[in-house]
C-alpha positions in Angstrom: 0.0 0.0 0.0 1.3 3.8 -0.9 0.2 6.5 1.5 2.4 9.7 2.6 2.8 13.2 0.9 6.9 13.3 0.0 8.5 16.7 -1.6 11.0 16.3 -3.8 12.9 17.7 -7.1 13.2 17.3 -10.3 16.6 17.5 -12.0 16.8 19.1 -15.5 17.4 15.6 -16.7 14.1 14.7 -15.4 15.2 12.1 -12.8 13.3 12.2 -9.6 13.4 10.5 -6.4 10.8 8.2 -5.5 10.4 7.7 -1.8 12.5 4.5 0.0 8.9 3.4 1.4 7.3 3.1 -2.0 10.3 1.8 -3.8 10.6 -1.4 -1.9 6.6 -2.2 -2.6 7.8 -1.0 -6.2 10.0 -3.6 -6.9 13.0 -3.3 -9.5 10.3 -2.2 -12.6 7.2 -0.9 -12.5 5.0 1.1 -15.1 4.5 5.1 -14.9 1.6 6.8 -17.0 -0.4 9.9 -17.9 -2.9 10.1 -14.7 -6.3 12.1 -14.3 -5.9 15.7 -12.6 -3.3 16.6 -14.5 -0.7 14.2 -12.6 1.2 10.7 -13.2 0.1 7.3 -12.2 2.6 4.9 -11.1 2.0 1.3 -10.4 3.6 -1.7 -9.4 4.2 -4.4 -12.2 1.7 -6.5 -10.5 -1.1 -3.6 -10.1 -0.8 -2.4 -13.6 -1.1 -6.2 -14.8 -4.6 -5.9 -13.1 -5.3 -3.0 -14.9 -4.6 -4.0 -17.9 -6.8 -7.0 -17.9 -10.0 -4.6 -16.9 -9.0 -2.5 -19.5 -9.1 -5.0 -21.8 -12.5 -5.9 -21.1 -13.6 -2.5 -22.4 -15.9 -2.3 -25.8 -13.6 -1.4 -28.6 -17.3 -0.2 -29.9 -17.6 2.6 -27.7 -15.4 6.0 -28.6 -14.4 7.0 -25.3 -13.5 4.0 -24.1 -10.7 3.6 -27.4 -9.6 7.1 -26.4 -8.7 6.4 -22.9 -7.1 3.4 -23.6 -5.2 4.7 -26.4 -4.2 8.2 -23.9 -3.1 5.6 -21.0 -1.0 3.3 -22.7 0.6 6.0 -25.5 2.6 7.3 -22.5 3.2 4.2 -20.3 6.4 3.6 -19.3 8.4 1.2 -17.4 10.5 2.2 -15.0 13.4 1.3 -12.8 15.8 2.8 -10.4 19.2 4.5 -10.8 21.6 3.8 -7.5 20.1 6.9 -5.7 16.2 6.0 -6.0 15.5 8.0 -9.0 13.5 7.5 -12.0 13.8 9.0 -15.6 10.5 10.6 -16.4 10.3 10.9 -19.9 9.7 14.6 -21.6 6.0 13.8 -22.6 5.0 12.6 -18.8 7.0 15.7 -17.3 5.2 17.9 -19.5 1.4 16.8 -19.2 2.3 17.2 -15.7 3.7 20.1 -15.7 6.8 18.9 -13.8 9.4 21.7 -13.5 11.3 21.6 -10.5 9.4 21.3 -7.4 7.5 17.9 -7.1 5.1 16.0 -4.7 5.0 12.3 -4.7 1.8 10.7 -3.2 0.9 7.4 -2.0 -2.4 6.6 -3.4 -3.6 3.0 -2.2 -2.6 0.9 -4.7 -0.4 3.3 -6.8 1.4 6.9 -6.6 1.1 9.7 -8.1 3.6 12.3 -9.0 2.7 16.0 -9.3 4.1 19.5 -10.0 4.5 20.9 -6.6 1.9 24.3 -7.2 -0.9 21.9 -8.9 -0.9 19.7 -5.6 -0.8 22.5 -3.8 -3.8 24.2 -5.6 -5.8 20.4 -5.5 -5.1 19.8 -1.7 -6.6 23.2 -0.9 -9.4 22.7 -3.1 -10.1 19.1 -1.7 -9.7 20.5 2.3 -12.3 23.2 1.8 -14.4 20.6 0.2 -13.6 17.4 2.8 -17.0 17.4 4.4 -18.7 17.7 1.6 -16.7 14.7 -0.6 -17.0 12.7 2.2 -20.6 13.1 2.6 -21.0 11.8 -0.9 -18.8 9.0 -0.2 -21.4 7.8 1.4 -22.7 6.3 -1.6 -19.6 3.9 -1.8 -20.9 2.2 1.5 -17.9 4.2 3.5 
């Protein structure tokens, strides 16, 4: 499991270090993607395995299923450490994140996420003034 909020940087090579507690449950490759929000998605080999056989079950019929399909994969990469815990984001990832310098690397249950420091920022004030109210609706979920 991936939990924790971690603040890192970016080098101008676009290596970043990933945070000792998530790389062990990482393993020595793993797959990092395009993620919703405007943020990355990484996920252990085994977790993105699982994905990939529910998204395989989608309808190649429907339009928007083909286009998120096509969006997620496009840009997956796998991934493995250097000797210091860093990764190599490649240029596409690092720009639909908008990943400059400052970063924040977030455990997520089953994955992480990596984003630009001031787009976390602006997301984890957004979410706090709305907490109550998201919760509320989780609800729904049966939480």
């Amino acid at each position: 499991m991936f939990m924790g909020e971690y603040r890192h940087t970016i080098d101008e090579k676009g290596r970043l270090i990933i945070p000792a507690k998530f790389r062990e449950s990482l393993g020595e490759k793993f797959v990092i993607t395009r993620g919703m929000d405007g943020c990355l998605f990484g996920y252990p080999q085994s977790e993105w395995d699982k994905l990939e056989q529910k998204l395989q079950q989608l309808p190649l019929t429907k339009k928007d299923a083909r286009a998120f399909v096509r969006f997620f994969y496009s840009a997956a990469t796998e991934c493995e450490f250097d000797k210091q815990g860093r990764i190599s984001i490649p240029r596409s990832l690092r720009e639909h994140a908008a990943l400059a310098k400052k970063c924040v690397v977030v455990g997520v249950s089953n994955r992480f996420e990596v984003w630009a420091q001031q787009r976390w920022d602006d997301f984890s004030s957004e979410a706090e003034g709305n907490f109550d109210e998201i919760a509320e609706n989780m609800i729904d979920f049966g939480l």
